[in-house]
Structure formats: C-alpha cells, structure tokens
LOGUVO-418201 format. One record per residue (C-alpha): x, y, z; residue in three letters; residue number from 1. Coordinates in Angstrom, 1 decimal. Example, Ala and Ser with C-alpha at 12.3 -4.5 7.8 and 13.67 -1.06 7.14 Angstrom:
SITE       x       y       z    r    k
SITE    12.3    -4.5     7.8  ALA    1
SITE    13.7    -1.1     7.1  SER    2
END
This chain:
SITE       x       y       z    r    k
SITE   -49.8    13.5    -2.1  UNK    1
SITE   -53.4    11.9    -2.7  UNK    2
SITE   -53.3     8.8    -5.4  UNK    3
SITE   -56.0     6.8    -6.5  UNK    4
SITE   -55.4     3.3    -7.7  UNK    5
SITE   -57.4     1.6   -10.3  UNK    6
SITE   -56.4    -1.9   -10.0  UNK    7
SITE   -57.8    -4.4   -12.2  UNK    8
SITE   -57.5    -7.8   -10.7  UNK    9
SITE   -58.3    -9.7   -13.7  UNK   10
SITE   -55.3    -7.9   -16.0  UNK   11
SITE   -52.2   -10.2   -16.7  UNK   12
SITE   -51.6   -12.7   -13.8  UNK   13
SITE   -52.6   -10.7   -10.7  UNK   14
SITE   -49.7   -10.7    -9.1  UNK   15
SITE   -50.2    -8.0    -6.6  UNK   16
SITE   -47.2    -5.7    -7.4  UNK   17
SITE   -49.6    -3.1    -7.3  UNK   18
SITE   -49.3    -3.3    -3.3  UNK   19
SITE   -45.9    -3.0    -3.7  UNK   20
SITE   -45.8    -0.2    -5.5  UNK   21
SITE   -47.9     1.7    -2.5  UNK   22
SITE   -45.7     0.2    -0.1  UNK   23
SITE   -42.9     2.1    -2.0  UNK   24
SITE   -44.5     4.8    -2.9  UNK   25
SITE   -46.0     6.0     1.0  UNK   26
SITE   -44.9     9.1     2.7  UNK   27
SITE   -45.8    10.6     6.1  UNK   28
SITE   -49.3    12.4     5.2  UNK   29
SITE   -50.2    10.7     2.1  UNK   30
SITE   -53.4     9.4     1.0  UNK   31
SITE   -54.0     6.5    -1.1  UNK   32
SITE   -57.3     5.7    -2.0  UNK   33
SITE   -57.6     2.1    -4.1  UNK   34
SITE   -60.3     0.9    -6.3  UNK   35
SITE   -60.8    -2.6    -7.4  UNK   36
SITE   -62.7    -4.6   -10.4  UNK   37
SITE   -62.3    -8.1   -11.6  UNK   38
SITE   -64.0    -6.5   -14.7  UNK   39
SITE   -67.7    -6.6   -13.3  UNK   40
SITE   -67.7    -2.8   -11.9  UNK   41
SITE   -67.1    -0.5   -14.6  UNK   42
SITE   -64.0     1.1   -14.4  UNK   43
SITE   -65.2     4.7   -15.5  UNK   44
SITE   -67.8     4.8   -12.8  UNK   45
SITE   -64.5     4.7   -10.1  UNK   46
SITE   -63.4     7.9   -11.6  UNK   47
SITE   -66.0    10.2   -10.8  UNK   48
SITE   -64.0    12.2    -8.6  UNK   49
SITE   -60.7    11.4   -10.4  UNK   50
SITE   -60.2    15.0   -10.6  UNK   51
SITE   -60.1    16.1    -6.7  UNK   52
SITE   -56.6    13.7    -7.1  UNK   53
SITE   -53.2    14.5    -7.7  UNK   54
SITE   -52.4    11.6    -9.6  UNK   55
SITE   -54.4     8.6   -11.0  UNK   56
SITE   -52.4     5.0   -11.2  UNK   57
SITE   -54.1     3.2   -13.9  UNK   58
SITE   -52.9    -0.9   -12.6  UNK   59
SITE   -53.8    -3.9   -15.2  UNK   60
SITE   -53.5    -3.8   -19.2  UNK   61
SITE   -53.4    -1.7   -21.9  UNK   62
SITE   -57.2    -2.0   -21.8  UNK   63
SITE   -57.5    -0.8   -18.2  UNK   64
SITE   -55.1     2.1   -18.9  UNK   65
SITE   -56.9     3.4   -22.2  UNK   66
SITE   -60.2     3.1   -20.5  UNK   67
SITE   -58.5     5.3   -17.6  UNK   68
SITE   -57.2     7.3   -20.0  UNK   69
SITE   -59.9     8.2   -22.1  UNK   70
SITE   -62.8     8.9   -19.2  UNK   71
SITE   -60.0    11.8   -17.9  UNK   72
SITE   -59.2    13.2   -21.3  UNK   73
SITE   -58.9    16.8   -21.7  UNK   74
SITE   -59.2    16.8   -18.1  UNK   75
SITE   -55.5    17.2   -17.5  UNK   76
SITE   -55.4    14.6   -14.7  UNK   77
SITE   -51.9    13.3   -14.5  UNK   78
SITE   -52.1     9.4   -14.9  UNK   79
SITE   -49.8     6.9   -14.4  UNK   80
SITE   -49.5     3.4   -16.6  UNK   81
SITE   -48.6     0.7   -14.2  UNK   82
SITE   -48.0    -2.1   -16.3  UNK   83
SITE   -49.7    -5.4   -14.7  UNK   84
SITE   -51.0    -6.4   -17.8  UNK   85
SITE   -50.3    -9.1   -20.4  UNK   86
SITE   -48.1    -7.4   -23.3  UNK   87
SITE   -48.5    -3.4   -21.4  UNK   88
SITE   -47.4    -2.1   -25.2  UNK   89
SITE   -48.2     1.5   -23.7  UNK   90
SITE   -45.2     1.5   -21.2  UNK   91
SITE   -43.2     0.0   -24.2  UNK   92
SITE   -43.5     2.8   -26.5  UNK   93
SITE   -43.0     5.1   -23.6  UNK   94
SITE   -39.6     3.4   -22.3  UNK   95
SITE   -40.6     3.6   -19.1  UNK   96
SITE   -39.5     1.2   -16.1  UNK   97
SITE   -41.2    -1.5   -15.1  UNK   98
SITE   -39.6    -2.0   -11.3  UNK   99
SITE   -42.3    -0.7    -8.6  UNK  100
SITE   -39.7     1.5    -6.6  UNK  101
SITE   -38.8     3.0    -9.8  UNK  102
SITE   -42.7     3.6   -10.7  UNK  103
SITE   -43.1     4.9    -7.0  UNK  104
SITE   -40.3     7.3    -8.0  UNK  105
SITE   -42.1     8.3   -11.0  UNK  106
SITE   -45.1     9.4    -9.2  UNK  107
SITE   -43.9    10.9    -6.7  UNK  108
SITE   -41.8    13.5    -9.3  UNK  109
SITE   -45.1    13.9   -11.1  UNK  110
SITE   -43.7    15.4   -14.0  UNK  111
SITE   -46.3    14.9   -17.1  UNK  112
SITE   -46.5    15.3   -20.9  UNK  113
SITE   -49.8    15.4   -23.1  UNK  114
SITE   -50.1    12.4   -25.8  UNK  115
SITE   -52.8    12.0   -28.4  UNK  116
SITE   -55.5     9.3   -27.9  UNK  117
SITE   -57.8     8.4   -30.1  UNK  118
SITE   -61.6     7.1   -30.2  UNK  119
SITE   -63.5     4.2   -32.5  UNK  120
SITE   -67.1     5.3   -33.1  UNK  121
SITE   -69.2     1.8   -33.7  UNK  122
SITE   -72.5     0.5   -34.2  UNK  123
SITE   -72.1    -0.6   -30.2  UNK  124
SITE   -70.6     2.8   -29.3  UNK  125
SITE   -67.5     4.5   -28.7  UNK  126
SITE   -64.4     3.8   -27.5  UNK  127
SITE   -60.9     5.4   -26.5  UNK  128
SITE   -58.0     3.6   -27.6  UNK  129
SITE   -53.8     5.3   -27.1  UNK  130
SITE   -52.0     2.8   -28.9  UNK  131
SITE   -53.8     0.9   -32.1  UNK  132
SITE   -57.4    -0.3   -33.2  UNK  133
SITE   -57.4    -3.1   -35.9  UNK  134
SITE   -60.0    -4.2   -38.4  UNK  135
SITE   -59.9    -7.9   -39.9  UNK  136
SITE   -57.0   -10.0   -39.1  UNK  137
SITE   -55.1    -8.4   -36.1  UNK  138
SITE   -58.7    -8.1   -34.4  UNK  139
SITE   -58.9   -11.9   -35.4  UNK  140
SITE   -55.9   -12.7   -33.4  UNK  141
SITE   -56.9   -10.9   -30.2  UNK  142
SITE   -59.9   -12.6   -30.6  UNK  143
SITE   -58.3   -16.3   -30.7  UNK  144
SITE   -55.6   -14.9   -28.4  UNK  145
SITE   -58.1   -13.7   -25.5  UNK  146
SITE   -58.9   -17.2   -23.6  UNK  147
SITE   -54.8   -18.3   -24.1  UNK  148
SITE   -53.0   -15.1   -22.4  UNK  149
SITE   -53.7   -16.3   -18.5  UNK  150
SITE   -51.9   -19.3   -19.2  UNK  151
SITE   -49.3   -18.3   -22.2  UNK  152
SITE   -49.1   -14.5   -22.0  UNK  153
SITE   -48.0   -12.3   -24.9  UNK  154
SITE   -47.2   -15.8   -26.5  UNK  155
SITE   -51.4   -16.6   -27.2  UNK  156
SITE   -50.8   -13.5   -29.8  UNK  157
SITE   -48.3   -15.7   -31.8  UNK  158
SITE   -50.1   -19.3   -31.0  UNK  159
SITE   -53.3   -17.3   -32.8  UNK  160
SITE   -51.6   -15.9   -35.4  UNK  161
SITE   -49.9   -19.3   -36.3  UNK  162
SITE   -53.6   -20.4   -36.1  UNK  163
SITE   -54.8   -18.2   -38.5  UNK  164
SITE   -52.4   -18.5   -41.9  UNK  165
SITE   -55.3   -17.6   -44.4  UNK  166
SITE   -57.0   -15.1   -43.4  UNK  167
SITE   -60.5   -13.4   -44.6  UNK  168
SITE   -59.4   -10.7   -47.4  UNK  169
SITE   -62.1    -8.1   -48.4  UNK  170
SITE   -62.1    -5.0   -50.3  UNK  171
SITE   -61.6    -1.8   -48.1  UNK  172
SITE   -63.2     1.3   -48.6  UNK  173
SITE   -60.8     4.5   -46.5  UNK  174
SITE   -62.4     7.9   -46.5  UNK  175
SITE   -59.4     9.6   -45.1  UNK  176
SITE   -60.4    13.4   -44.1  UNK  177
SITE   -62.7    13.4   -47.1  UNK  178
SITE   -60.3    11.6   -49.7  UNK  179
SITE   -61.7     8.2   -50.3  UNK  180
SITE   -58.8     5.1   -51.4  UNK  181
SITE   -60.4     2.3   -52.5  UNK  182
SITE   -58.2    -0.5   -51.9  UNK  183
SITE   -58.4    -4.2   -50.4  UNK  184
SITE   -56.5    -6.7   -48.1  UNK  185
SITE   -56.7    -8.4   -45.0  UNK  186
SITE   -57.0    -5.7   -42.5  UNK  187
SITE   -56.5    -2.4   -41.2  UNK  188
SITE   -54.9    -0.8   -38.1  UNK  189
SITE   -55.2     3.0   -36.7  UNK  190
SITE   -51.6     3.6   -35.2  UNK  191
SITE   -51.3     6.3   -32.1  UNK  192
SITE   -48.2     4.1   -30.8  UNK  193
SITE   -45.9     2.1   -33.2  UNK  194
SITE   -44.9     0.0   -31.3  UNK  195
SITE   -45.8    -4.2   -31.0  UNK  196
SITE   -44.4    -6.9   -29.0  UNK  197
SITE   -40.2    -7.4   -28.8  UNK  198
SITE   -39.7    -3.6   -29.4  UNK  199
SITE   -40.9    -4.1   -33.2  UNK  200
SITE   -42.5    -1.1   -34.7  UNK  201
SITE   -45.3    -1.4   -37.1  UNK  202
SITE   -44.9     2.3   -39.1  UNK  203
SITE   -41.3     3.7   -39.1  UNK  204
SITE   -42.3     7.1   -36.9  UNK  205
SITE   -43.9     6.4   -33.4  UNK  206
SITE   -45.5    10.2   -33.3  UNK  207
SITE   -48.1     9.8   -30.9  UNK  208
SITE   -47.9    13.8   -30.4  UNK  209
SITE   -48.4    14.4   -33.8  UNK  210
SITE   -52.3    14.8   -34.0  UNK  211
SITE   -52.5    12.2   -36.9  UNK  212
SITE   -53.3     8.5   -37.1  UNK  213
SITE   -51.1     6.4   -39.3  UNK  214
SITE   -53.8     3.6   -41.4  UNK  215
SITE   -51.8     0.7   -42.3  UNK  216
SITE   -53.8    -1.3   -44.9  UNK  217
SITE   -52.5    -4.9   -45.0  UNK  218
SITE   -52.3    -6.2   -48.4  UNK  219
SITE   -51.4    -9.6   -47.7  UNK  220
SITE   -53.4   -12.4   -49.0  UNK  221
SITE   -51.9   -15.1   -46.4  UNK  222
SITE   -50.6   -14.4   -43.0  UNK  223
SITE   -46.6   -15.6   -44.3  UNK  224
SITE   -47.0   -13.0   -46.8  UNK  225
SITE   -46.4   -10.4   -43.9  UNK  226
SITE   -42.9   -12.0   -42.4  UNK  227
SITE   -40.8    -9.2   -45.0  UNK  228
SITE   -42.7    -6.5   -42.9  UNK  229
SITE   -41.6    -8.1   -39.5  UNK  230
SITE   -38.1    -8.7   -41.0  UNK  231
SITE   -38.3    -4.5   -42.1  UNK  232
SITE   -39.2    -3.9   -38.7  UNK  233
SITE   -36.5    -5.8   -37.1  UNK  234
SITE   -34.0    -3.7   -39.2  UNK  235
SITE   -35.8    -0.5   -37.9  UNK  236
SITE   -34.5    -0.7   -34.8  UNK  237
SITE   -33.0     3.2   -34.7  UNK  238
SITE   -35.8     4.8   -36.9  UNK  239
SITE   -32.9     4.7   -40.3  UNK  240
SITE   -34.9     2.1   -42.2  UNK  241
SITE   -38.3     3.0   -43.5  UNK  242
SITE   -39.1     0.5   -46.1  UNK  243
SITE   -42.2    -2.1   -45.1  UNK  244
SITE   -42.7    -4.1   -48.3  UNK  245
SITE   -45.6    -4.0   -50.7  UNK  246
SITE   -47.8    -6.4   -48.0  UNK  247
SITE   -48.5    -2.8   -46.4  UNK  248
SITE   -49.7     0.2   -47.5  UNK  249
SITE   -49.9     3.6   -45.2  UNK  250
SITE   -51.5     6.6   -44.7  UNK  251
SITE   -52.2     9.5   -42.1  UNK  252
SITE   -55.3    11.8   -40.7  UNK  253
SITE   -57.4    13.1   -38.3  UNK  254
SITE   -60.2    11.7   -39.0  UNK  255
SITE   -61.0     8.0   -40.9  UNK  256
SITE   -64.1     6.2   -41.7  UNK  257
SITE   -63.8     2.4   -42.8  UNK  258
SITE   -66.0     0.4   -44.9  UNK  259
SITE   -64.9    -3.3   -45.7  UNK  260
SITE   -66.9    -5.9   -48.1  UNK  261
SITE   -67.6    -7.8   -46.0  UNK  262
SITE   -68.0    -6.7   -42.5  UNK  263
SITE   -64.6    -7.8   -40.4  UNK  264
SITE   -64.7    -7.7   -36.9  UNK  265
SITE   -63.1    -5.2   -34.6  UNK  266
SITE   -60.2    -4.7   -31.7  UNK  267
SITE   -58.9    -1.5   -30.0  UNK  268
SITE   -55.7    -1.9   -28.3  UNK  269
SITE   -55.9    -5.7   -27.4  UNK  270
SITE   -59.6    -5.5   -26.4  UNK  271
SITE   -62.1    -7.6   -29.0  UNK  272
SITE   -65.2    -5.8   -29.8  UNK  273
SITE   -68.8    -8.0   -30.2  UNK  274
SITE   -69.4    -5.7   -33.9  UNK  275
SITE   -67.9    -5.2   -37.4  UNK  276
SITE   -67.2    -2.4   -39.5  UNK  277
SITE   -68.0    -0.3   -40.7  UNK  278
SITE   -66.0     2.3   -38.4  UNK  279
SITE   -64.4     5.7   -37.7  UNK  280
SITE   -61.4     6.8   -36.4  UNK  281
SITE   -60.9    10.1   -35.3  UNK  282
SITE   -57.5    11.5   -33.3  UNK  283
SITE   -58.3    13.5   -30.1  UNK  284
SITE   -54.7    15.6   -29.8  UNK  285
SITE   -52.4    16.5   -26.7  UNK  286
SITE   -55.8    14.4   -24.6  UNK  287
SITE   -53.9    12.5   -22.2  UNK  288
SITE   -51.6    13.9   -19.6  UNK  289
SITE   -49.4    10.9   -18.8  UNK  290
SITE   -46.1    10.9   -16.2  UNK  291
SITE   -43.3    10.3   -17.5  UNK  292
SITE   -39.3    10.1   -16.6  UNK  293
SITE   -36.8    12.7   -18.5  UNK  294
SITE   -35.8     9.7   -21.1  UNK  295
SITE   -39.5     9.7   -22.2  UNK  296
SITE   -40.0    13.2   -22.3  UNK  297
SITE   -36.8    13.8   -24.0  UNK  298
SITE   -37.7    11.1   -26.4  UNK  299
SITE   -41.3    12.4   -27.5  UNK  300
SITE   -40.4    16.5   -27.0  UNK  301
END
C-alpha cells in the first residue's frame, strides 16, 4: 500500500504516536510518504497529490482532520482520523479505537463509508467543518479555551465555560431553506455529529448521513440555565430519551443563513474564527469517504 501522513505537530500534546502507528502499520513493499506542519505550511497545499494515494492519515485534531477532509471531498479519497488531538470528537462519534496497532489494522482493511460534511461561508471565506460550527457562546468558549488546552486539555472547554456564566444574548434571525424563524438566545450550533465531550450528545439523532444539519438555537439567558440540557443528555445515553428542555430549540436543513443582532463571533469544529455573523451553512452529502471498522459501519448503515 502507499499512505500519506498529514501530521500536525502542534495538535494535542505531540506525542509522537503517529510514528508508532507507521511502525505498526509497515509491510514488505509499502510506501509511506509523511508530511509535517506545526501550523505554518498550510495543510491543503500537502495534498496536491492526495489522490495518486491509497489512503490519507489525517494525524492532529478535529481541525486538522476536517481541513483533510474537506480539500478531498467528493474526491473519494479514503481518509483515516488518527486522533492526536485535544478532545478528537470525530473518532468519538464514529466509535472507533484509539490504540495505534488497532488504527494500523484499520488501514490496512481499508474498508470506507461516505459521511456528510458541511461548509461555513463568511465574510473571511469558507470553511469545511464534519462535526459542528457554533455562533455566540460555544464559539466564546473555544475562544477562551484555545491558549488553556496544551496545559489542561479537553478540561480548558469547562474552565471557559465556568468563565463565561452570562453570556452575550442577541436576537437571531434563521432562514432555514427559505423559511425564516425569528427567534433569539445565546447562540447557535450546525450539528453534522452529535456528539460532545464524555459521550454526551447535543441533538438526540447523530445522522451524519442524513444530508441535513440539525440548528440548535440556545435559548438560555445564563450559562446555568443550560445544565437541564446536559442532564437530558446524560439520560440519552441509548437514543430512548429525546427531550432537551425549553433552553434549546431545534431544527434541520440543507441549507442555513444566520443573522444575529449583534454580530457574535464564530467557531467550526473547535477552531475560532477572526469574524462574526452573519453566516451560512450549507450540508455537502455522502462528501467524505472515511475508514471505518464493521461496528461503525454497522452503526451509521
């Protein structure tokens, strides 16, 4: 087989299991071709050829996976997550290990199943995202999260939420495939993936197949306001629960353009964006051809 290796040295806390996982994953006649950023050399420029490969091994965050992800979409380029980031929600929602031999095992089956991804078209440009973009507060919190995860991990997401107990409320303006909701509250997330940090999920379906977003307007006034959600979530362990309190209200589509009075800032799947909204949303079906084990296929199919 002939890999290339997007390793990003500056995801999580660089602790090389990426050379592991070639170690594991060599065979007599193999080719593995490694490129490396510390986030200076622009990952999409390493994957020029991306296509001459049998498989691409996206190694850092949920960042560097998306970004993978999305400059190969449509392409049907089999990519593998390999989760060397902070929180790595992607391999999460896809249950997928996490040991290197077990990831070199992956690869080397190479067996593959198309997910949605999505894109956020800004005033700065666009941008691919798999699992969620948020508007307003949870972009807040990967804001005041982002110089805290080298030393406390996924724990600087709940040191900046604690941080943030009033956050900036604004009225929201959705125009969901041409139906405009007028609403108002705190934030608003796009939802490929459902799923957060400890195995909570934020909707009660994790479709990413489904060629829909979910928009989860947050209602909440104050930050405590939103503990009944994570308390719903917590019962929604086996998908049998669907209620979320009033602190949320949700909708689906293809496409979704934001307007919030006034401007909040921006995030797409943990990475803070320098603009505000407005913004849209649009879903970009069956784009990404990820490798996957027979739990995950058998669990999205």
């Amino acid at each position: 087989m002939r890999i290339l290796v997007i390793n990003n040295i500056s995801s999580g806390h660089n602790e090389g299991t990426i050379y592991d996982f070639v170690r594991a994953f060599n065979r007599d006649g193999d080719e593995v071709v490694m490129r490396t950023t510390d986030g200076h050399t622009r990952i999409e420029h390493m994957l020029d050829d991306a296509e001459s490969f049998d498989l691409v091994v996206a190694s850092g965050g949920d960042g560097t996976v998306t970004t993978v992800l999305h400059r190969l979409r449509n392409t049907g380029t089999p990519v593998l997550p390999f989760p060397a980031g902070t929180a790595n929600l992607l391999t999460l929602n896809l249950e997928q290990p996490t040991e290197t031999h077990a990831l070199a095992q992956l690869a080397r089956n190479g067996q593959t199943l198309d997910f949605d991804l999505a894109e956020l078209e800004t005033s700065a440009g666009t941008f691919g995202f798999s699992i969620m973009s948020g508007i307003g507060y949870d972009a807040s919190i990967m804001q005041m999260a982002e110089a805290g995860k080298e030393v406390f991990g996924e724990l600087a997401y709940f040191l900046a939420a604690g941080a943030n107990l009033e956050p900036q409320h604004a009225d929201i303006k959705l125009d969901i495939d041409g139906k405009v909701i007028n609403t108002d509250g705190i934030g608003v997330i796009f939802v490929n993936f459902s799923k957060i940090q400890f195995d909570l999920s934020l909707t009660h379906n994790n479709q990413p197949r489904d060629g829909k977003l979910d928009v989860v307007v947050l209602k909440a006034k104050y930050a405590v306001e939103l503990l009944p959600v994570v308390f719903a979530a917590m019962r929604d362990r086996d998908g049998s629960y669907p209620g979320r309190t009033d602190a949320m209200e949700i909708y689906s589509g293809r496409q979704i353009k934001v307007v919030t009075d006034p401007p909040l800032s921006l995030e797409y799947d943990g990475e803070p964006l320098d603009v505000t909204s407005p913004v849209t949303a649009r879903i970009l079906p069956g784009a990404a051809c990820i490798v996957v084990d027979d739990d995950t296929r058998a669990l999205f199919s």
